[in-house]
Each structure stands twice: as C-alpha cells, then as structure tokens.
N, C-alpha and C positions, 0 to 999 in steps of 0.2 A: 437312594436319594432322600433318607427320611429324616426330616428336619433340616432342608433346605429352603433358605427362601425365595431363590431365584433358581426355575429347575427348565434346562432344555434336553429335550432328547430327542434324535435325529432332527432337526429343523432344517426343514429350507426353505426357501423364497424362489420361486422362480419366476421372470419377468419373459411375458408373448412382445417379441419387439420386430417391427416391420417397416421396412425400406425401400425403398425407391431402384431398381434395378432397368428400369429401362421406361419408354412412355406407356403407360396405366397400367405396369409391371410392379408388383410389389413382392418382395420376397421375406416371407416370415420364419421367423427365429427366436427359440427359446434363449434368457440369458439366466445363468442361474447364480442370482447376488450372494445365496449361501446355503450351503453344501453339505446336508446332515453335521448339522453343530450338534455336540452336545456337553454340557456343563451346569455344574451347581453352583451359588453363589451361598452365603450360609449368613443368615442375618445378624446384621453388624461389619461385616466386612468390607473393606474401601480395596478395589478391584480395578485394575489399569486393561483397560481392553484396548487395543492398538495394534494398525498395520497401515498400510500405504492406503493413500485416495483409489479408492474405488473395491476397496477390500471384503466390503461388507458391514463394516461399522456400523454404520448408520441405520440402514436396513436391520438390525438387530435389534437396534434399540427403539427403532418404528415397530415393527412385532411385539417388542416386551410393553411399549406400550396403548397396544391394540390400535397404532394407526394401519399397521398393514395386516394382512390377516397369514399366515403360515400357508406355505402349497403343501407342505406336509410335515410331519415330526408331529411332537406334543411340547407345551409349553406353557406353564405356570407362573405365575409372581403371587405372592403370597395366598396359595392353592385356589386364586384364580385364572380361570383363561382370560386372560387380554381382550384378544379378538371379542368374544362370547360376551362381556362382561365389563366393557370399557366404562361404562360411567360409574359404577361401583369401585373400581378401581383405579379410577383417576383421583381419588379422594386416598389414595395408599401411596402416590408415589407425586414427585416433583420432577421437572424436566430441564434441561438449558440446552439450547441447542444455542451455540457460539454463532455462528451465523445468520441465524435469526432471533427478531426477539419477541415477546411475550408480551409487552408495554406500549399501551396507547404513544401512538407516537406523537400525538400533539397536544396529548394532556400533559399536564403535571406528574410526575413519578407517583405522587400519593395519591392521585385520584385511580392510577393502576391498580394499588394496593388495595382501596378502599372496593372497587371492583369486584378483586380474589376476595374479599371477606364477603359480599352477598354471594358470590357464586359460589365459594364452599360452603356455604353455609358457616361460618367457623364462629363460634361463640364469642360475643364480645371480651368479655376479661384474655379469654387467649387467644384473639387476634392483637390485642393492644400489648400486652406479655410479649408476644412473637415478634413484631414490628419493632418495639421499642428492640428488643436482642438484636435484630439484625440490623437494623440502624445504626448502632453502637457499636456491634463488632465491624461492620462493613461500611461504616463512617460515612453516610451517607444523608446525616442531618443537615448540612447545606441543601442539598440536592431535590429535598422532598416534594420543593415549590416549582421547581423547572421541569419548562419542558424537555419530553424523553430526546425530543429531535437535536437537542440543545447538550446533551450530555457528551463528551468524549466514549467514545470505545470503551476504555475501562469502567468508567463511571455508569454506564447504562447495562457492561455484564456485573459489576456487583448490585445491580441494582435488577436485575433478570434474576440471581440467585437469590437476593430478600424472596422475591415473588413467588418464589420455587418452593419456599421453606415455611412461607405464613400458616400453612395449614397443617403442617408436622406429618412430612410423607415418610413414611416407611422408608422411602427407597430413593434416591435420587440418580439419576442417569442426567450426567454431564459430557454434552458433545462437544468436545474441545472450548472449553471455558475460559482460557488462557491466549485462545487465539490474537495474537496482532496487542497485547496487552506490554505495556511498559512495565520494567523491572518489579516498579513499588507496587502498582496495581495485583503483577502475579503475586507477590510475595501476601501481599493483603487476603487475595483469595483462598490462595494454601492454606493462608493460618485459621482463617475461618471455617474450612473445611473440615482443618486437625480437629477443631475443636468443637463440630459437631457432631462429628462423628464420637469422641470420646464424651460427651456431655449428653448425648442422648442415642447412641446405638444405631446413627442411620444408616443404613448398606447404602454404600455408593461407586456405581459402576460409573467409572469415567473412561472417555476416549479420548487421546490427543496423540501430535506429533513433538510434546516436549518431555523429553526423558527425564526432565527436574521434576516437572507434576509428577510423573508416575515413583520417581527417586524419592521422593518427600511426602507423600501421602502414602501410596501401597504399598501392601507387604508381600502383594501378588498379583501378575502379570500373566494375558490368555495376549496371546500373536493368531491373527485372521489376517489370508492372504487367499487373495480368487475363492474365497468364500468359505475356506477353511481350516478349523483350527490349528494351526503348527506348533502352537507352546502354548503351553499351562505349565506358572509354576514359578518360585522368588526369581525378582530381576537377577542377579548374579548368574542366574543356570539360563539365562539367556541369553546372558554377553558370553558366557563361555559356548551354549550354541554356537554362536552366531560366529565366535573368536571375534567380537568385537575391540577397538581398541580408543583409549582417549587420547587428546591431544595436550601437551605441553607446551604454553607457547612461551619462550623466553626472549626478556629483554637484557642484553649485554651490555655496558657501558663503551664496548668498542667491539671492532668485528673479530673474532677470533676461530681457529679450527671448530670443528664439529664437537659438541659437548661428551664428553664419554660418562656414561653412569648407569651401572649395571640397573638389568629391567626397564630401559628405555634405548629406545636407537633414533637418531635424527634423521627425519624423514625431508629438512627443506632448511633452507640457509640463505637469509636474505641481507645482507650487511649483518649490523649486531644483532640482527632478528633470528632466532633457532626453534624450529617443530620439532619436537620429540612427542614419537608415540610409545604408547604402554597400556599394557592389558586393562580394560574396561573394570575386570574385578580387581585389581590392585588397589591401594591407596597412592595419592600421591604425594602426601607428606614425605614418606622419605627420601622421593628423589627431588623434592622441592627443599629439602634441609640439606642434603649434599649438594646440588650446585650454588645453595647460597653461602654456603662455606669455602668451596672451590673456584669455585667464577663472581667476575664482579659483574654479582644482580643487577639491573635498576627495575626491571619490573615483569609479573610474567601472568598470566591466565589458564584456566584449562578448558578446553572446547568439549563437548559431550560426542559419543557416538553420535550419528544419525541413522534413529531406526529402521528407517527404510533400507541404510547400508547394510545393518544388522541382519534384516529379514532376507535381503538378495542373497547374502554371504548363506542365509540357509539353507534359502530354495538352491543355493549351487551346491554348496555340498549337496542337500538329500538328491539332486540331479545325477550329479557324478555318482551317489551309493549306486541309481538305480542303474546307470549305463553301466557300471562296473559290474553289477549280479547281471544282466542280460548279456553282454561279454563271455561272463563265466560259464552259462549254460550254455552259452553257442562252441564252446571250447571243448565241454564237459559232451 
C-alpha cells in the first residue's frame, strides 16, 4: 500500500438496528453496510465506485470522510484517519453529495462562497484565482446573485461543485453528481471534471448510477454490492463480467423483417422500430455503418447497460459457480 493515497484495509461499518416485534417488544439486529473492504486509491486518479442503492456507497465515503467512524479495518486518506482527525482533513478533500447540498439555501450562491473562504481559512489571492476558475468553467456568472432555493437542479450541483473545489482539496468524493441532471448540465460537469483532474492532479472518487459518468471520466471501476467488493478493475472487464449488453435502437422508414447483422441479434420489433442487442465491449460503429448501407435508416440511438443489470448478471453467475462446487462435493 506504499504510496497510496486513499488506503482501506479490511473495513467495515456495522449498524445496531431495532424494531418493533410485538407490544414493548423490540428485537435487535446487527446490519452490516460494509464488509471488510479493502482498496488503494493512488493520488491523481479519477475512480468510478458503483453498485445498486443500498450497497454501501455512501457509507464508504461517510468513513473516508470521517463522518462515520469504522466498526473495524484500518483506513487512511492522505496518511490520515478520518474518524481521529476530521477537521485537519477536511481541509484535504471536497465533498458533493447529489442529494444534498452544501449552499445557504436562502442566500445568494456567493454569499455560500464567500462563507467557504472564512471557514477554510483559504487566502485571499487564491480564493478569488479559485472562484473566478470555477465560475468560468462552470458558467455560473449569472447565477452568483440568486438565490440557491431559486436555482434549477443543475445550476445548484455545479454550483455545490465550485464550493467543493474553492479551497483545492486533494481529493474529491462525488456522490452521484449527475443525479436528475439534463443532457447539457451532465455534459458541462464531466468536462469540468476532465479538466481538473488533468490541470491539477485531483483524485476523485465518484459514485453513480450513470455508466456515461463513469465511461467518460474513469479509467477504473470497484462494484460494492451487500457491502462488498465484487470488481476492481477497467470498465471493459466488467461488462465482460457481467456479459453485459448494449442496446441498438433503430428507426426504419417502413416496417420490415428482423434486421440481420453479424454481432448483433434483435431482441423487440415494433412497426419500423428494431432493438438490437450487442456486446457492451464492442463498438457500435460497425453495425451502425452496415445497416445504414443495407436498410433504409431514418434514425437510431444506443441505450447503455444498466448497472444494476450488470451487477445481478454477476451475483448470478458467482451464485451458480457456488451451487455448482457444493453439488460436486456432495457427488465427490
């Protein structure tokens, strides 16, 4: 683990949780959010951490930073503990959590900002350097004078991400950042992302449920499912995991038979409407340059996995390995 900058080994969380079984009957039970993790993160890296709602996500990156404290393992961010050490290290990292925000919600966006600059303490010359960068890339100079309650969705998470960034954290952990975000909005946030992570080295661990984020930012993907980790490793070796598949969806100028074209098979036929699916790792260019040669296009799209498909298809496989080896030795 030497010269990592986000370091877990065995981690777990485990939650005392107590219910109602009968009158002044309560029945208590451990739940355990996550499950001897362990993984390095290596500073500079932009990192897709992703799995279904209730996986653990989030709980993960409450630990990394220091809002929850660990039931056991050992756990680092830049060779501090969290838990032990949280106000020294909140000065190291930025946070977005998508579903909540960060921003006075009845003030003016720049009175938020102006806020984060007495509480980080952050030097004048590179508070006004920082704000002016993220204003600019995140176009949010109309914005500066409204209020937060008054912003759209979009307009209030790039404006949660300036906040995140004024004081130049090491580390940014994004909790689904893209949630509920219109086309232009996501497209605006990625690029800003690209380009801070390449213009100044921020490791940035993100979570979501959109395969684009993680397709256009990361070079590598960890899968957490019931609290533990199932994949580390490039998106490609996860759709083949997973045998993931993409969708083709084509528009025909009239109804015709099922489209045939090798590495794709149609899965649904609705008038001139056609689904073809095809391998996750493939490209689609070439079967989108053969049927516009052979069939008359008028117009078509491709739908992405859905990771949660992705991660079921695993957990069933690694299920069936296990029933198949206890089979064998009941045999054996």
């Amino acid at each position: 683990m030497d010269g990592a900058f986000i370091e877990l080994d065995g981690v777990e969380k485990v939650f005392d949780v107590r219910r109602k079984t009968g009158f002044l009957k309560r029945e208590r039970r451990q739940v355990r959010a996550v499950d001897s993790i362990s993984f390095t993160v290596a500073r500079g890296e932009m990192v897709g951490y992703i799995g279904p709602n209730g996986a653990g996500k989030s709980t993960t990156i409450k630990m990394l930073t220091g809002i929850l404290t660990p039931s056991g393992g050992r756990l680092r961010v830049a060779g501090i503990d969290p838990s032990r050490d949280r106000t020294r290290l909140a000065h190291r990292i930025g946070v977005v959590f998508g579903q909540r925000t960060t921003l006075w919600w009845d003030l003016p966006l720049i009175d938020s900002y102006r806020l984060a600059h007495r509480m980080y303490r952050i030097p004048d010359a590179r508070y006004r350097e920082n704000l002016h960068r993220c204003v600019e890339l995140l176009e949010l100079t109309d914005l500066l004078d409204v209020p937060v309650r008054q912003l759209s969705l979009g307009q209030r998470m790039r404006g949660d991400i300036a906040a995140a960034l004024l004081h130049d954290p090491e580390v940014l952990y994004l909790d689904e950042p893209t949630i509920g975000l219109d086309v232009i909005s996501k497209a605006k946030v990625r690029g800003f992302l690209r380009e801070l992570n390449a213009d100044r080295g921020t490791t940035v661990l993100l979570t979501t449920h959109d395969l684009q984020d993680i397709e256009q930012l990361c070079s590598r993907v960890m899968v957490i499912d019931h609290g533990r980790l199932m994949y580390d490793g490039p998106l490609t070796g996860l759709h083949e995991a997973g045998e993931s598949e993409r969708t083709l969806v084509v528009d025909l100028e009239r109804e015709l038979p099922p489209v045939e074209v090798p590495g794709a098979r149609v899965v649904r036929v609705e008038g001139p409407r056609q689904w073809l699916a095809f391998p996750a790792s493939a490209s689609a260019a070439p079967l989108v340059a053969r049927i516009a040669a052979e069939y008359p296009l008028v117009d078509l799209s491709v739908r992405e996995p859905d990771i949660e498909a992705v991660i079921a298809r695993m957990y069933a496989d690694a299920d069936a390995g296990a029933e198949a080896g206890e089979a064998e030795k009941a045999v054996s």
